[in-house]
C-alpha positions as CSV (number, residue, x, y, z in Angstrom):
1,X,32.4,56.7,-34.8
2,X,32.2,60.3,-34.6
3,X,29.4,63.2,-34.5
4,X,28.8,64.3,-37.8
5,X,25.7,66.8,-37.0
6,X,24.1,68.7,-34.8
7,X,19.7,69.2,-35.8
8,X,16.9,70.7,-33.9
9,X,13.7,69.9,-35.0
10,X,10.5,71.9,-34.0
11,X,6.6,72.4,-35.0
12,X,5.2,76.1,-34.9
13,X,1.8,74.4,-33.6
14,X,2.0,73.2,-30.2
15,X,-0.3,71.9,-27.9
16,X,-2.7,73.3,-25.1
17,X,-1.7,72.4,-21.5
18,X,-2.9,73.7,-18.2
19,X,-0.5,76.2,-18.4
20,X,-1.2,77.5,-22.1
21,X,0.0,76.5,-26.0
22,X,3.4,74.3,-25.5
23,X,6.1,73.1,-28.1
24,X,8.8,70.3,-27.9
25,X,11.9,71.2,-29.2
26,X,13.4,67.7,-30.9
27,X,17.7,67.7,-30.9
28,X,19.0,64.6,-33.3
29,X,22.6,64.2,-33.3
30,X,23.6,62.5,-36.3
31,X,27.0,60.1,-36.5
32,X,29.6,59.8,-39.0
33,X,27.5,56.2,-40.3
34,X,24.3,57.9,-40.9
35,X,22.6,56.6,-37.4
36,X,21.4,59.4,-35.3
37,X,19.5,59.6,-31.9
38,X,16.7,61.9,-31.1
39,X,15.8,63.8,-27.6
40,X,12.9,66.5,-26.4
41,X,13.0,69.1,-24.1
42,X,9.6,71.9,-23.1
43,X,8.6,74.2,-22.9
44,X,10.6,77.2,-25.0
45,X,12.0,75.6,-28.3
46,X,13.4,79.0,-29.6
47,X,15.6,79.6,-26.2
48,X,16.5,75.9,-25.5
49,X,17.2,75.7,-29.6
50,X,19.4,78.6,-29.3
51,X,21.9,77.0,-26.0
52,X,21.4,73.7,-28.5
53,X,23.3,75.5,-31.9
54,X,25.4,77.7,-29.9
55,X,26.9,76.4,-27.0
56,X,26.2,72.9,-26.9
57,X,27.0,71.7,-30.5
58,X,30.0,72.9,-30.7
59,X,31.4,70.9,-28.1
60,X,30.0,67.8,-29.6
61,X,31.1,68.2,-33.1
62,X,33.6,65.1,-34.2
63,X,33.4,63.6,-30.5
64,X,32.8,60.0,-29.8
65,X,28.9,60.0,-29.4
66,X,29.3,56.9,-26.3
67,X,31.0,58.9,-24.1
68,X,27.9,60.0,-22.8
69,X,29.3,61.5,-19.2
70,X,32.2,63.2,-20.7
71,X,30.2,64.8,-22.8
72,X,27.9,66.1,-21.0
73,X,30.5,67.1,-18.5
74,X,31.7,69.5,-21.1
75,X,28.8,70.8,-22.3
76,X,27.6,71.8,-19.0
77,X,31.4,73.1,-18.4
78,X,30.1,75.1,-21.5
79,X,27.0,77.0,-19.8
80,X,27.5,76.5,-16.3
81,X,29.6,79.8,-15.7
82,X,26.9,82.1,-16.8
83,X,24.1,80.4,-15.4
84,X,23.0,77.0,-16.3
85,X,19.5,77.0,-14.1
86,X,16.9,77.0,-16.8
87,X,16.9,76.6,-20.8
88,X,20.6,75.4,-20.7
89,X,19.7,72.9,-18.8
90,X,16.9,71.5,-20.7
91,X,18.9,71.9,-23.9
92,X,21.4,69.6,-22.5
93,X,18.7,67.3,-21.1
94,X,17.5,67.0,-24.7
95,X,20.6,66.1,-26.5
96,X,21.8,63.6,-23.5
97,X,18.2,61.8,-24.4
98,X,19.5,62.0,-27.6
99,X,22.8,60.4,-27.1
100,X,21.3,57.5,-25.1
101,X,19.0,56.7,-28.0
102,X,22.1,56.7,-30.9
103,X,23.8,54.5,-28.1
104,X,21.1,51.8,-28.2
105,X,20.9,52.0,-31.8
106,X,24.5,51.4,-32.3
107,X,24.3,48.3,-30.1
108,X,21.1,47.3,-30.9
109,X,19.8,47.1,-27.7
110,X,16.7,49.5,-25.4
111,X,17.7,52.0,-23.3
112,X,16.9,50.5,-20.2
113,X,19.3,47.8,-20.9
114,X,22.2,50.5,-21.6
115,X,21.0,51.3,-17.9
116,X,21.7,48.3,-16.4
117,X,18.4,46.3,-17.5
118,X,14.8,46.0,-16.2
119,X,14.2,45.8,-12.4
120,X,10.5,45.0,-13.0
121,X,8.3,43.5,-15.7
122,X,5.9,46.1,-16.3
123,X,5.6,49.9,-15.0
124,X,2.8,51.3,-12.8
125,X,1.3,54.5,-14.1
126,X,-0.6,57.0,-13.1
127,X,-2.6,59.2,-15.2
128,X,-2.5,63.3,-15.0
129,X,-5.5,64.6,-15.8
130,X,-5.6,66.9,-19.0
131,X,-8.9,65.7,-20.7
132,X,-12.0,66.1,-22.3
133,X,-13.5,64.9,-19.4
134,X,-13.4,67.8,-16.7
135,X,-12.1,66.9,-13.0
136,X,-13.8,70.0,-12.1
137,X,-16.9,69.2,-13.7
138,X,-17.3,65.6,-13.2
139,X,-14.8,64.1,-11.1
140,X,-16.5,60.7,-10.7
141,X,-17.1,60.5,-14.5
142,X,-13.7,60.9,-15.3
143,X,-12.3,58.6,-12.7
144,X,-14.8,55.9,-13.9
145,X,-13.7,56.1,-17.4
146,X,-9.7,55.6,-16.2
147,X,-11.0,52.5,-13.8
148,X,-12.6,51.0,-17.2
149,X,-9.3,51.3,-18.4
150,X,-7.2,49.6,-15.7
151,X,-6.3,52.6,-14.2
152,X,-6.6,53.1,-10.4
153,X,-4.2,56.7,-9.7
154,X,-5.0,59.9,-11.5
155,X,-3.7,63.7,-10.6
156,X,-6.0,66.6,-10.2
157,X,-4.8,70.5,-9.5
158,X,-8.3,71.8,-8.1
159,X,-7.0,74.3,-6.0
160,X,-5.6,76.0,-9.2
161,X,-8.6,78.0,-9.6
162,X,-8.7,79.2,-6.3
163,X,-5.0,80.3,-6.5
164,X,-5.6,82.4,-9.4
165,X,-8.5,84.3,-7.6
166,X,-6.4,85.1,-4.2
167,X,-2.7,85.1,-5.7
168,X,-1.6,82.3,-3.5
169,X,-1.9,84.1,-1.0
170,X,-5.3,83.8,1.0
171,X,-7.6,81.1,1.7
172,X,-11.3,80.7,3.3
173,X,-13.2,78.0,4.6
174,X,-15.7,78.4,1.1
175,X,-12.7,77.7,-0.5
176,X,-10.8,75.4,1.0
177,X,-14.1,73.4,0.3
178,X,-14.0,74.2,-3.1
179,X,-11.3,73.0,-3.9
180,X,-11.8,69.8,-1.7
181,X,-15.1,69.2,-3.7
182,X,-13.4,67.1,-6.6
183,X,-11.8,65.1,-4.2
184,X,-14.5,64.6,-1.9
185,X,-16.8,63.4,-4.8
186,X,-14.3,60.8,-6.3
187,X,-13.7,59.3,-2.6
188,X,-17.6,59.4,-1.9
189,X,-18.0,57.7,-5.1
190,X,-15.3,55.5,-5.3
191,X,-13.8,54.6,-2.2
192,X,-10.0,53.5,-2.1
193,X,-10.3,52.1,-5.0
194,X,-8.8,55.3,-6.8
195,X,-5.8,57.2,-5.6
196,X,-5.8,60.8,-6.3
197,X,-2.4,63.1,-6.6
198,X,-2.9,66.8,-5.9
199,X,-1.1,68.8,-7.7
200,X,-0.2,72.5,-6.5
201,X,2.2,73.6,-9.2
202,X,3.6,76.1,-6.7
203,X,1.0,78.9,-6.8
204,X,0.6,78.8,-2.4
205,X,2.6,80.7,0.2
206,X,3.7,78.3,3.3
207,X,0.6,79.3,5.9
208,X,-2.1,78.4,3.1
209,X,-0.4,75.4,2.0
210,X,-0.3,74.3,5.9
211,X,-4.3,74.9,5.9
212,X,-4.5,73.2,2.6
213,X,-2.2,70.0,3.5
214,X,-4.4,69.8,6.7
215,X,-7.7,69.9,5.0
216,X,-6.7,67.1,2.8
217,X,-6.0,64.6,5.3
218,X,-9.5,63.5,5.7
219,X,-9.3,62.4,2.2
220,X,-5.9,60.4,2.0
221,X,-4.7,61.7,-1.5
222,X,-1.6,59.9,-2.5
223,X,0.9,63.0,-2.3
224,X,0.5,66.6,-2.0
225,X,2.6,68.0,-4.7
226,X,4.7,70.8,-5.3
227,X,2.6,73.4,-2.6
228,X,5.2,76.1,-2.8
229,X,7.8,77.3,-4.9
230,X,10.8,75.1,-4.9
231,X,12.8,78.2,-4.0
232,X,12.9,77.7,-0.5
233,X,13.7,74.0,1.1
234,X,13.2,74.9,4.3
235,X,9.8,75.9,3.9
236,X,8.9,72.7,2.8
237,X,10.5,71.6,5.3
238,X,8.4,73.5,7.5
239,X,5.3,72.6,5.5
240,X,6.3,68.7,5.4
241,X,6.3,68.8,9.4
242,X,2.9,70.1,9.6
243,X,0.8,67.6,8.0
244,X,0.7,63.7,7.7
245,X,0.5,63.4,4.0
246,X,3.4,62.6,1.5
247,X,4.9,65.7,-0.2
248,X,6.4,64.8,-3.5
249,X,9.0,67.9,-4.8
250,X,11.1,68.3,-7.4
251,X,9.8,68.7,-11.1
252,X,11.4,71.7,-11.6
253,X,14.8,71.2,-9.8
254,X,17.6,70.7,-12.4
255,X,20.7,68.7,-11.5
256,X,22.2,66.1,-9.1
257,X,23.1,69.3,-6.5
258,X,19.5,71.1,-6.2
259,X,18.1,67.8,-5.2
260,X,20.7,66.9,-3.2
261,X,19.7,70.1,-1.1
262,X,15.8,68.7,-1.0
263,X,16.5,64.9,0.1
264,X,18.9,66.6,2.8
265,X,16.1,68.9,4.1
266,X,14.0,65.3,4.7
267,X,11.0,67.1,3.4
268,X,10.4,65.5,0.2
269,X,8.8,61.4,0.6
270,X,8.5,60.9,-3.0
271,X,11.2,62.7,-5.6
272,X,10.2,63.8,-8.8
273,X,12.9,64.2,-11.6
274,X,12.0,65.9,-15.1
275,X,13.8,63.9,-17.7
276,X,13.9,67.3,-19.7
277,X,15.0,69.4,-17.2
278,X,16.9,68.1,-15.2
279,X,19.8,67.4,-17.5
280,X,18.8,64.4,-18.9
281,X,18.6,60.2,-18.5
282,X,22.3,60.7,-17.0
283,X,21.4,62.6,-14.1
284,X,18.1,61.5,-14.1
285,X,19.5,58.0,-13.3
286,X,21.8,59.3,-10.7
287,X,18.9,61.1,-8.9
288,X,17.2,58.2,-8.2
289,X,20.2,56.7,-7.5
290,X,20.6,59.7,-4.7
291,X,17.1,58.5,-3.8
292,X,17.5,55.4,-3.0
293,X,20.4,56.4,-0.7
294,X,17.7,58.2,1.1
295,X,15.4,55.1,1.3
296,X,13.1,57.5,-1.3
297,X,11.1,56.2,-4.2
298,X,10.9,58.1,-7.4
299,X,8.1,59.2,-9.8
300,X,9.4,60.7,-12.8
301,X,7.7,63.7,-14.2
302,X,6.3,63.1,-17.8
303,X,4.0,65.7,-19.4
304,X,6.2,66.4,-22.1
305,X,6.4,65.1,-25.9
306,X,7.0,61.5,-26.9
307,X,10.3,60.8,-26.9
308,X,10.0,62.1,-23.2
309,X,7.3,60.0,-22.9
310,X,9.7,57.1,-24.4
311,X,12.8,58.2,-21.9
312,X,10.3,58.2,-18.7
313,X,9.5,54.2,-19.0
314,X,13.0,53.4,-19.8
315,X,14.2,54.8,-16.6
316,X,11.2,53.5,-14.4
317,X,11.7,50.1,-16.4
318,X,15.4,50.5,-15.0
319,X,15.3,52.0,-11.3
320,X,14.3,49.4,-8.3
321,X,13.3,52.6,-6.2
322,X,10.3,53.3,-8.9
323,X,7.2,54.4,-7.0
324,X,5.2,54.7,-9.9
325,X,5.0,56.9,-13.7
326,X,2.9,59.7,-14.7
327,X,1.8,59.3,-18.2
328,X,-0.6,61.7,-19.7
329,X,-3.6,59.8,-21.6
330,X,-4.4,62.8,-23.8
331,X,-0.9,62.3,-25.1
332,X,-0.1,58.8,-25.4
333,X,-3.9,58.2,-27.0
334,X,-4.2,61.4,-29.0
335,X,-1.5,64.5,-29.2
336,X,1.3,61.7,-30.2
337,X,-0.9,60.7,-33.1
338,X,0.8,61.2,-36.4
339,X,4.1,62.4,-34.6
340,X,5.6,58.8,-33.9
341,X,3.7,55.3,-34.3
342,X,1.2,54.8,-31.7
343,X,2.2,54.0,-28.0
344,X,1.5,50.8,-26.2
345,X,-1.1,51.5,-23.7
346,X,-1.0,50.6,-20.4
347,X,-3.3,46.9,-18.9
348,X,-4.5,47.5,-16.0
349,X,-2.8,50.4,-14.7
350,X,0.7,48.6,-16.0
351,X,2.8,49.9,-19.0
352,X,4.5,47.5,-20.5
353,X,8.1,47.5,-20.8
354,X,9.4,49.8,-24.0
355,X,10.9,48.4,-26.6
356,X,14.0,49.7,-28.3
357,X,16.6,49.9,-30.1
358,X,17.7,53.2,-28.0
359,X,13.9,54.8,-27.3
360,X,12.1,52.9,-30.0
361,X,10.6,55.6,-31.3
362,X,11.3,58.4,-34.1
363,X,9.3,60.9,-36.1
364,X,7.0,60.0,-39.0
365,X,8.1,61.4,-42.1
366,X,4.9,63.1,-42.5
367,X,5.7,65.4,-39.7
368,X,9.3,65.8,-41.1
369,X,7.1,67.0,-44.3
370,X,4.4,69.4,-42.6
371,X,4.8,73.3,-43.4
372,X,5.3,74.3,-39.9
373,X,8.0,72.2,-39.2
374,X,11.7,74.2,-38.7
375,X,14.5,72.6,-39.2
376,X,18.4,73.4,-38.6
377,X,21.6,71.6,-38.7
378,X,25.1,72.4,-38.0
């Protein structure tokens, strides 16, 4: 069986994130027997489309689509001389997804079992916050309604605000309480029996985030995430050896060798590989493999589309170093509605394990049909 085709797939309507409007880009690779496998990648379809057509598919063309590592040994041989650090690396990530899914297609069989079956029944989740419920707003109301559900960890980013006022780069005592207040409330309310992520997304220089960690302690989040910009390990490094609380890095690291570089500085306690950046399933599997070597649990990134969505339980369903998945409620119970058939939710807090063959899931022809989809083949 050969590659026949090379497709991306993408809609000119996004959604609304944290960050602004963003779009999935969707790679199939179609085989010579008409079965074809589909992967995502985020946030820049037209750049990520573009490394897809023109660097990546011809390198696949008339190949064996099972030789996953070869393959994507050559197609990062392909970009990795001028600069493979960003959309090249995501466009890889999504056709790798891809190939995994054809693979458990062809064999009739879920991902996870490709990857050496299911180390655990069910999956542990944690929800990140983008709702119609506001953390900022009404913190304990929005935890209550994810405890009726089963769901006992959530992420909040309340010092986002406050970064945007003083560029990262200043912090008060008013502030610091500020953006405490969410926090405060939901542990005032609740007790233990929530566990609350803080997310950072990498807006704070190294002597706020110190000030920041420290002011958290009193309220025992479950990690302190992503502070600073992951351009500088050793300041995390520096950061990690001034507070008591877990620091979970890596979202936006691509590839076995940057995080080789963060579990080496010892600063990271929970590692956080993007499925669609960081090259794909393959190296996402061998990250936590690298992990594990450091006695380091994992929890995969997933606030993408739903075949990342898919991808994310299939490797948590397959890694015994899972600490737990993020899963985005808004997306699994709303934004992947009429895209793919609807998602299994999670029971109390647990996902159950995906099914397959390859992802088990695929487009609806009614979004292959809508006006603002783009689609283009070589």
């Amino acid at each position: 069986m050969k590659i026949a085709a090379v497709e991306t797939l993408r809609l000119a309507r996004g959604i609304t994130v944290h960050a602004g409007p963003v779009q999935w880009l969707w790679v199939r690779i179609h085989a010579e027997n008409g079965l074809y496998g589909t992967g995502e990648t985020y946030p820049h379809p037209e750049s990520e489309e573009a490394v897809v057509l023109s660097r990546l598919a011809p390198r696949l063309i008339g190949q064996d689509p099972g030789r996953i590592e070869g393959l994507w040994a050559s197609m990062f041989d392909a970009v990795s001389y001028s600069g493979w650090a960003g959309a090249e690396l995501r466009a890889i990530a999504a056709v790798d997804m891809a190939l995994w899914d054809l693979l458990g297609k062809t064999l009739n069989v879920p991902v996870y079992q490709l990857l050496g079956g299911a180390t655990r029944d069910r999956i542990r989740t944690y929800n990140t916050c983008y709702d119609h419920i506001s953390f900022l707003d009404e913190p304990e109301r929005l935890a209550e309604s994810l405890l009726e559900q089963g769901i006992g960890a959530m992420k909040i980013w309340p010092f986002d605000p406050v970064a945007n006022e003083t560029g990262g780069q200043w912090i008060t005592p008013a502030l610091l309480r500020r953006g405490l207040e969410p926090l405060r409330r939901i542990r005032a309310r609740f007790g233990d029996e929530m566990q609350v992520a803080m997310e950072f997304h990498g807006y704070w220089n190294l002597r706020c985030a110190i000030e920041i960690a420290r002011a958290c302690e009193e309220y025992s989040p479950m990690w302190l995430e992503e502070m600073l910009p992951q351009d500088n390990i050793a300041a995390y490094r520096e950061l990690a050896s001034n507070t008591k609380l877990p620091l979970t890095i890596s979202e936006r690291l691509m590839t076995t060798w940057q995080h080789r570089e963060l579990m080496a500085s010892q600063a990271a306690r929970v590692v956080m590989p993007d499925i669609a950046w960081c090259g794909g399933i393959t190296e996402a599997r061998k990250i936590a493999n690298q992990a594990a070597t450091h006695m380091l649990p994992v929890a995969p990134h997933n606030c993408g589309g739903p075949f990342l969505h898919a991808a994310t339980l299939h490797l948590a369903a397959s890694v015994p170093n899972l600490y737990i998945a993020e899963s985005v409620r808004r997306h699994y119970a709303g934004d992947y509605q009429g895209i793919t058939a609807p998602f299994a939710r999670p029971s109390n807090g647990f996902f159950p394990l995906p099914p397959g063959p390859g992802l088990g899931v695929d487009l609806l022809p009614q979004v292959l049909a809508r006006p603002d989809m783009t689609r283009r083949k070589v």
